[in-house]
TORKOL-4160 file (C-alpha; in steps of 0.2 Angstrom, whole numbers, padded with zeros to 4 digits, m for minus):
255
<pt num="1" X="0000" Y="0000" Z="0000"/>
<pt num="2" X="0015" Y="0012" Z="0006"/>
<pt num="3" X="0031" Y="0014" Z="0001"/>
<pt num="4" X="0045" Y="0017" Z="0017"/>
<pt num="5" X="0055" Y="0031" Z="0010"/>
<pt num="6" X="0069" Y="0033" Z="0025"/>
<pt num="7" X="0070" Y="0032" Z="0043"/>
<pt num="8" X="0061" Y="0046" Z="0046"/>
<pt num="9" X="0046" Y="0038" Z="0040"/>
<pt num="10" X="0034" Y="0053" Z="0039"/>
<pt num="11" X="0023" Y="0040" Z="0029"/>
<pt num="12" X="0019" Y="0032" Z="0042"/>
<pt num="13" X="0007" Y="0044" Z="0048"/>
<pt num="14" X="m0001" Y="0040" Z="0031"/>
<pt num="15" X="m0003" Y="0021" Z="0036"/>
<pt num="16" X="m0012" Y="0026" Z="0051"/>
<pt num="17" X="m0023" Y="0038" Z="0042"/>
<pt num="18" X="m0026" Y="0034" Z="0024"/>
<pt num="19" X="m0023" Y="0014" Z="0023"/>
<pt num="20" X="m0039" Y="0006" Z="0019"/>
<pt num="21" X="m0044" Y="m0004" Z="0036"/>
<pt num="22" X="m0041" Y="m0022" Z="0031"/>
<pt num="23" X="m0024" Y="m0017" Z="0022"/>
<pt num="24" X="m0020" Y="m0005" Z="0035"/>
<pt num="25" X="m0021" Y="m0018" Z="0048"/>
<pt num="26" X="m0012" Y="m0030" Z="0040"/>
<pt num="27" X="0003" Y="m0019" Z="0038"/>
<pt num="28" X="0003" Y="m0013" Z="0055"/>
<pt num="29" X="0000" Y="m0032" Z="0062"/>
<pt num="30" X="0015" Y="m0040" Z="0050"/>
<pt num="31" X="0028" Y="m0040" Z="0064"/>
<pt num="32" X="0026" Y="m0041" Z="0084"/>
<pt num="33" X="0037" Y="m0024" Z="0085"/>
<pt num="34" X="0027" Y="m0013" Z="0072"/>
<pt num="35" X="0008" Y="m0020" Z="0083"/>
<pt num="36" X="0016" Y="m0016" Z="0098"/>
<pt num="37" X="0021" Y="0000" Z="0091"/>
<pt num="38" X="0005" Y="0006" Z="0082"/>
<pt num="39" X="m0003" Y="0001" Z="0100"/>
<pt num="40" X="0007" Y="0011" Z="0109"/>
<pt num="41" X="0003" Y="0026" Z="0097"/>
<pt num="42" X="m0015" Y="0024" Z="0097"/>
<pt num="43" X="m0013" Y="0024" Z="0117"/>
<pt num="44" X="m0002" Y="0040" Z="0116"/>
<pt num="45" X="m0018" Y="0047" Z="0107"/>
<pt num="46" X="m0014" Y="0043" Z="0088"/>
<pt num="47" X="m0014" Y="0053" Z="0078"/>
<pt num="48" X="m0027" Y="0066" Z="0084"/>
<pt num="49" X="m0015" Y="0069" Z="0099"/>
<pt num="50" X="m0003" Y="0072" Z="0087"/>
<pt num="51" X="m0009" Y="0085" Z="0076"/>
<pt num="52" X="m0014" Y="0093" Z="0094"/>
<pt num="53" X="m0007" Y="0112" Z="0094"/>
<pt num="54" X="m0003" Y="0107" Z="0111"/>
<pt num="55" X="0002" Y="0087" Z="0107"/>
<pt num="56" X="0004" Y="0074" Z="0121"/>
<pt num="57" X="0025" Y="0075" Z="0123"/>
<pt num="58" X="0021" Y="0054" Z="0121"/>
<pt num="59" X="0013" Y="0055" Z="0105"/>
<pt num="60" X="0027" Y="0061" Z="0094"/>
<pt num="61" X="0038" Y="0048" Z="0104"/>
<pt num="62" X="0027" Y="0034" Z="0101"/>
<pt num="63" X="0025" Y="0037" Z="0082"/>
<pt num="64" X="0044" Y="0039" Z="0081"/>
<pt num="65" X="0045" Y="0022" Z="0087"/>
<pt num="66" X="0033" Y="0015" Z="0073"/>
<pt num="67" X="0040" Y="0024" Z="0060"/>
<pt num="68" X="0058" Y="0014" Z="0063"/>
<pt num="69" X="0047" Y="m0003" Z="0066"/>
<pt num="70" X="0037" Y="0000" Z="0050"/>
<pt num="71" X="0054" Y="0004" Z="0040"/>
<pt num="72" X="0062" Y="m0011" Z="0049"/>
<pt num="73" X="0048" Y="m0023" Z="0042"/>
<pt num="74" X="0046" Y="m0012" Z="0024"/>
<pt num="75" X="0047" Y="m0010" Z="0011"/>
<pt num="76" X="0029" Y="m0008" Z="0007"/>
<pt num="77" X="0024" Y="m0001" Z="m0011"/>
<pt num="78" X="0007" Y="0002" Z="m0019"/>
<pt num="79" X="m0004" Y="0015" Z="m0032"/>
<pt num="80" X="m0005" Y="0027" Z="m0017"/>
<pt num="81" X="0014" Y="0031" Z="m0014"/>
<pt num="82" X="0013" Y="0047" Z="m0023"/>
<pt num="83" X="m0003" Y="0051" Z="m0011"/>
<pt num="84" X="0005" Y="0046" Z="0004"/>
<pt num="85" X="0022" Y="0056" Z="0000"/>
<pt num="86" X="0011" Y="0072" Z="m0001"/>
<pt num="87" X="0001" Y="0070" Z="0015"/>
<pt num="88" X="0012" Y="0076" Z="0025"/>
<pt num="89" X="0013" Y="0095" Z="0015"/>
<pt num="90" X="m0007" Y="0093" Z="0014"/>
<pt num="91" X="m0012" Y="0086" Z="0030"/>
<pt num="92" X="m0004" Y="0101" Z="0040"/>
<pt num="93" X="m0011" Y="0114" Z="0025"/>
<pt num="94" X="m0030" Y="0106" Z="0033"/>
<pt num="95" X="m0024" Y="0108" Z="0050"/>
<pt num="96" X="m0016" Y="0128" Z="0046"/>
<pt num="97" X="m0034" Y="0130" Z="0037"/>
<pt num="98" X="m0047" Y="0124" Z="0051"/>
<pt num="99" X="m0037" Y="0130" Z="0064"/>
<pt num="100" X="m0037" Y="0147" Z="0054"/>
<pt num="101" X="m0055" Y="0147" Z="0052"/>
<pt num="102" X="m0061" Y="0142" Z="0069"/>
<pt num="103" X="m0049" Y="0156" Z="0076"/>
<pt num="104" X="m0059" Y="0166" Z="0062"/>
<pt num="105" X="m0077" Y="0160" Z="0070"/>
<pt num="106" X="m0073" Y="0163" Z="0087"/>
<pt num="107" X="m0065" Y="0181" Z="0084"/>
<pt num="108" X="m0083" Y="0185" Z="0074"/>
<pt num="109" X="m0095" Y="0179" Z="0089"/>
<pt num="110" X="m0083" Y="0187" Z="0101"/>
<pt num="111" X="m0085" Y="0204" Z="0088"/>
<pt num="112" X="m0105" Y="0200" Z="0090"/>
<pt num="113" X="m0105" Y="0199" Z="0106"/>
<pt num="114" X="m0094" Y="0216" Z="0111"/>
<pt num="115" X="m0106" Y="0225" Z="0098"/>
<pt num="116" X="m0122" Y="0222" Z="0107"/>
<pt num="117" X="m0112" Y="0226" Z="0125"/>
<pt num="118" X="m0109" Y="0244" Z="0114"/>
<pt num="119" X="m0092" Y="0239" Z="0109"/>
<pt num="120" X="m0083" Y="0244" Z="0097"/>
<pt num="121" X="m0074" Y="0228" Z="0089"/>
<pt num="122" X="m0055" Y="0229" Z="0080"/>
<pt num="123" X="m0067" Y="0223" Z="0065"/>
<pt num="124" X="m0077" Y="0238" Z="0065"/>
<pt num="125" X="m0061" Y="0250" Z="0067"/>
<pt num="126" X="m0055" Y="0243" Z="0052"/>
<pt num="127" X="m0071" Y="0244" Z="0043"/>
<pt num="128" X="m0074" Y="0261" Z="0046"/>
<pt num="129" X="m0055" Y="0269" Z="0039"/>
<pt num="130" X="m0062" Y="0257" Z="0023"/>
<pt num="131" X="m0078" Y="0267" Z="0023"/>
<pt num="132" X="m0071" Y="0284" Z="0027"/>
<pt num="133" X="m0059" Y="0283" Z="0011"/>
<pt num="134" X="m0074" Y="0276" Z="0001"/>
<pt num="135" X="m0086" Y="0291" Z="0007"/>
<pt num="136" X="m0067" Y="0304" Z="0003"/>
<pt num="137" X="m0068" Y="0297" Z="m0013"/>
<pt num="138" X="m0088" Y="0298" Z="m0016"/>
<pt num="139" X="m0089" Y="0316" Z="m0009"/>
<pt num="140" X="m0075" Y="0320" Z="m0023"/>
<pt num="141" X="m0086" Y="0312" Z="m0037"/>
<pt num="142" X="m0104" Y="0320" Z="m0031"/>
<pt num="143" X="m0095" Y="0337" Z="m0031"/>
<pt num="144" X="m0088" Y="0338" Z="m0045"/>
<pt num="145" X="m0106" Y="0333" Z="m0054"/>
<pt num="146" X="m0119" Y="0343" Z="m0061"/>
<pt num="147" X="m0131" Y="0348" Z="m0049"/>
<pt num="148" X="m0120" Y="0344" Z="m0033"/>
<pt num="149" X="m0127" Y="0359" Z="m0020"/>
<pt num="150" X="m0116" Y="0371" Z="m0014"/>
<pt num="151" X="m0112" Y="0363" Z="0005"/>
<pt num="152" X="m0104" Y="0351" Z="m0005"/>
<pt num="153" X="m0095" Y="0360" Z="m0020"/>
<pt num="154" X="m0090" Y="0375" Z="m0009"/>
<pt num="155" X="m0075" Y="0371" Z="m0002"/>
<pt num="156" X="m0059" Y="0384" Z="0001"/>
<pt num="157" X="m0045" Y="0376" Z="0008"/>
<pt num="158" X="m0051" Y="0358" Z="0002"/>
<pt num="159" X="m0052" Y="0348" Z="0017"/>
<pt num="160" X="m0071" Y="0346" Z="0015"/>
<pt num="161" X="m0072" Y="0327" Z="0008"/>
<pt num="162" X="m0059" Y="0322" Z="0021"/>
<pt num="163" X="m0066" Y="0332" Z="0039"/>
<pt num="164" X="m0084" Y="0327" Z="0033"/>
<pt num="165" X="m0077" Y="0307" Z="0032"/>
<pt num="166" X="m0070" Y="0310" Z="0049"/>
<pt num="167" X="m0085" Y="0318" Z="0056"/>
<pt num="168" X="m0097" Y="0303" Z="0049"/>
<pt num="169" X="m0083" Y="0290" Z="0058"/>
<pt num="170" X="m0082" Y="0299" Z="0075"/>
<pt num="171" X="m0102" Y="0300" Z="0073"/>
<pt num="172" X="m0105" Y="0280" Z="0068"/>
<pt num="173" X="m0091" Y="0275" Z="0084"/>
<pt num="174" X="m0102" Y="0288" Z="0093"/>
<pt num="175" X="m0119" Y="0276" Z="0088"/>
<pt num="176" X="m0109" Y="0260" Z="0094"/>
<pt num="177" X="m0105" Y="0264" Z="0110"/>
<pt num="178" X="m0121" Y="0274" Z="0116"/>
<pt num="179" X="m0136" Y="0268" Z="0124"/>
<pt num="180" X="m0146" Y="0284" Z="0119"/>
<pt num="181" X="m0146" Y="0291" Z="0103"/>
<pt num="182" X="m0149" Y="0306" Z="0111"/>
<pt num="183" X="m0131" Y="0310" Z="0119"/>
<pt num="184" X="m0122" Y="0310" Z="0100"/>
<pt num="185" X="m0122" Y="0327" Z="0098"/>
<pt num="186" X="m0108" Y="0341" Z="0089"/>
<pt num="187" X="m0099" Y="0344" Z="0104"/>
<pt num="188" X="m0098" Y="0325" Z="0110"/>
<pt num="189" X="m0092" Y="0323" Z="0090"/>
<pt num="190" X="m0078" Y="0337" Z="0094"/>
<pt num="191" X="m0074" Y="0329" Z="0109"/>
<pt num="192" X="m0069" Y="0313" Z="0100"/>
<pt num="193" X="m0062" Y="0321" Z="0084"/>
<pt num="194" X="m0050" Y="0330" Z="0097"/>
<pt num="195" X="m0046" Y="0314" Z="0109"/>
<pt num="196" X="m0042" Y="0304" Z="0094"/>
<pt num="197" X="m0030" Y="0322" Z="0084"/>
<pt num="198" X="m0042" Y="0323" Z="0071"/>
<pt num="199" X="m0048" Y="0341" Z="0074"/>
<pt num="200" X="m0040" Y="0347" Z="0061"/>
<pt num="201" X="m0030" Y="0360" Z="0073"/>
<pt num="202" X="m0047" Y="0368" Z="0078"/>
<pt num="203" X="m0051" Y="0371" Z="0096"/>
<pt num="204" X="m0069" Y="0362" Z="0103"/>
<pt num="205" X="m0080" Y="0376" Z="0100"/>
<pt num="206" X="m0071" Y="0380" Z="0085"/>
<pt num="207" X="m0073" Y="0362" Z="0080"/>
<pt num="208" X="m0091" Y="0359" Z="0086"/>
<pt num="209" X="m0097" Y="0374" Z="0074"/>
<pt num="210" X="m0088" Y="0365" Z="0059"/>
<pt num="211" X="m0096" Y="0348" Z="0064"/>
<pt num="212" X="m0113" Y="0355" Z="0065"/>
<pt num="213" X="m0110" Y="0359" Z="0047"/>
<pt num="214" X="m0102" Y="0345" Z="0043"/>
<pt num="215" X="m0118" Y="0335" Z="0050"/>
<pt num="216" X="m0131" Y="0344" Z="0038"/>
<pt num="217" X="m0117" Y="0342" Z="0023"/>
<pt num="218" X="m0118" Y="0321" Z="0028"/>
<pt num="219" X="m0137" Y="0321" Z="0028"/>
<pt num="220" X="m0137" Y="0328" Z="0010"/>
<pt num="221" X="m0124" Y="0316" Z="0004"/>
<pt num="222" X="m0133" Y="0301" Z="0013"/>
<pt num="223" X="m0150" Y="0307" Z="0006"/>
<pt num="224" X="m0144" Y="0313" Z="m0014"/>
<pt num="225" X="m0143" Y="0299" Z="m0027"/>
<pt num="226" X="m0123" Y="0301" Z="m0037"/>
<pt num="227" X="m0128" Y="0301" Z="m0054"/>
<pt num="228" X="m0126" Y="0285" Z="m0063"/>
<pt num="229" X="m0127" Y="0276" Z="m0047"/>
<pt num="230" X="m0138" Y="0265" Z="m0039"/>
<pt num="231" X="m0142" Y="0273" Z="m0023"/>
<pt num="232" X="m0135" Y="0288" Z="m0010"/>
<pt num="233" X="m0119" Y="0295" Z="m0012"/>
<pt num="234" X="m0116" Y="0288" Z="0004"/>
<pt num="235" X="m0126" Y="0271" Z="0006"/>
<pt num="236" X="m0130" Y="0268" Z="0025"/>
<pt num="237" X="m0118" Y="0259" Z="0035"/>
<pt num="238" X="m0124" Y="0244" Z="0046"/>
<pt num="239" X="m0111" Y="0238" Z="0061"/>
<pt num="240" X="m0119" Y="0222" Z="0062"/>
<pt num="241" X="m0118" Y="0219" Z="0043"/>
<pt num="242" X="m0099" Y="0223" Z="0039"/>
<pt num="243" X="m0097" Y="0213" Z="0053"/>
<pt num="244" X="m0106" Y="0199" Z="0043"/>
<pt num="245" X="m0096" Y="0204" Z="0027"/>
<pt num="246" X="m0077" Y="0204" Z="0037"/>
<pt num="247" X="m0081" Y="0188" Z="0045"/>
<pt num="248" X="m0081" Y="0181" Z="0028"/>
<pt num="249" X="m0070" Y="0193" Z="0018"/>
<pt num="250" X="m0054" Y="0198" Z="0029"/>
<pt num="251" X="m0049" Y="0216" Z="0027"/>
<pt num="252" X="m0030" Y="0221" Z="0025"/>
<pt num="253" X="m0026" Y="0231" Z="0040"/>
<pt num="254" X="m0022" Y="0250" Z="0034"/>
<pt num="255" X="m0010" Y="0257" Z="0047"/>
């Protein structure tokens, strides 16, 4: 069934694995040393224990052991040699890929779970320096067409698409983390803006007067349809539902 390529005998994880039953207990019965020592593999916790990220110290051991039995007893050859030389590559290729996407599961309930405790998950921070360049880039486009109102296209020293992004961002973590709509104001917009040096080196009240006309600027841009395009300038933005999309489409980091 398997070929023995050296002492090292990574195959023999493949007979333990892969072997058909009746073949695989016949190679693993045809001397007393190799069913001793595929017993005490299977006691150490086979191969399961071995795969483990935290592996029984025995289980290694025990398999080393067999590997040297089954090369001692060998050689063994059959149509699945080629099969069996690339398990080990693709065997630890499925471990690297489950474990990567159980870490991925738990990561996405523990998001789900801090965003209903008003959290604000690393998904969602990463999500919204995405959707703050998208909405830099869709302010540009809408002013710059016909029709566009003048809280838009009226812009002297050109930080308008870029301090109306960072307004709509402080505003959406704002969203996250209260418990009453009612306490996202200008000034608690300021605050954050300022706490987090993106007040564009304006004090508060300075700051609060320019968010407050930043906030009727967003309701335009989330309310006016950009030409050729299907829907708002700025779609609406759902915490839950990019947290859906990321679970599922990993974002590249962008500090």
């Amino acid at each position: 069934m398997l070929t023995i390529h050296s002492p090292t005998g990574t195959i023999a994880k493949a007979v333990l694995r892969y072997a058909p039953p009746g073949v695989a207990e016949e190679r693993l019965n045809i001397s007393p040393e190799v069913a001793s020592a595929a017993q005490a593999f299977r006691a150490a916790g086979g191969a399961t224990a071995y795969h483990r990220e935290t592996q029984r110290i025995d289980a290694p051991q025990a398999l080393g052991r067999l590997e040297k039995a089954l090369v001692a007893a060998g050689p063994f050859t059959s149509k699945n040699d080629t099969y069996a030389a690339n398990w080990p590559r693709d065997e630890r290729r499925r471990v690297l890929d489950n474990d990567a996407r159980r870490q991925r599961e738990k990561r996405a309930r523990d998001a789900r779970r801090e965003l209903k405790e008003h959290l604000v998950p690393e998904e969602i921070v990463s999500q919204l320096e995405h959707e703050r360049i998208f909405r830099i880039v869709r302010f540009h486009w809408f002013a710059n067409s016909a029709g566009a109102p003048k809280t838009v296209t009226v812009d002297p020293d050109g930080t308008n698409a870029a301090f109306t992004a960072d307004v709509w961002r402080a505003k959406t973590l704002l969203s996250i983390r209260a418990t009453q709509t009612k306490s996202i104001t200008a000034y608690s917009i300021a605050g954050l803006m300022t706490d987090e040096g993106r007040n564009y080196g304006l004090e508060r009240e300075v700051l609060r007067d320019r968010v407050t006309r930043a906030l009727k600027r967003i309701a335009v841009l989330e309310t006016r349809l950009l030409p050729e395009a299907n829907g708002p300038v700025w779609p609406a933005f759902s915490p839950k539902e990019a947290l859906d999309w990321s679970a599922n489409n990993p974002l590249r980091d962008l500090s």
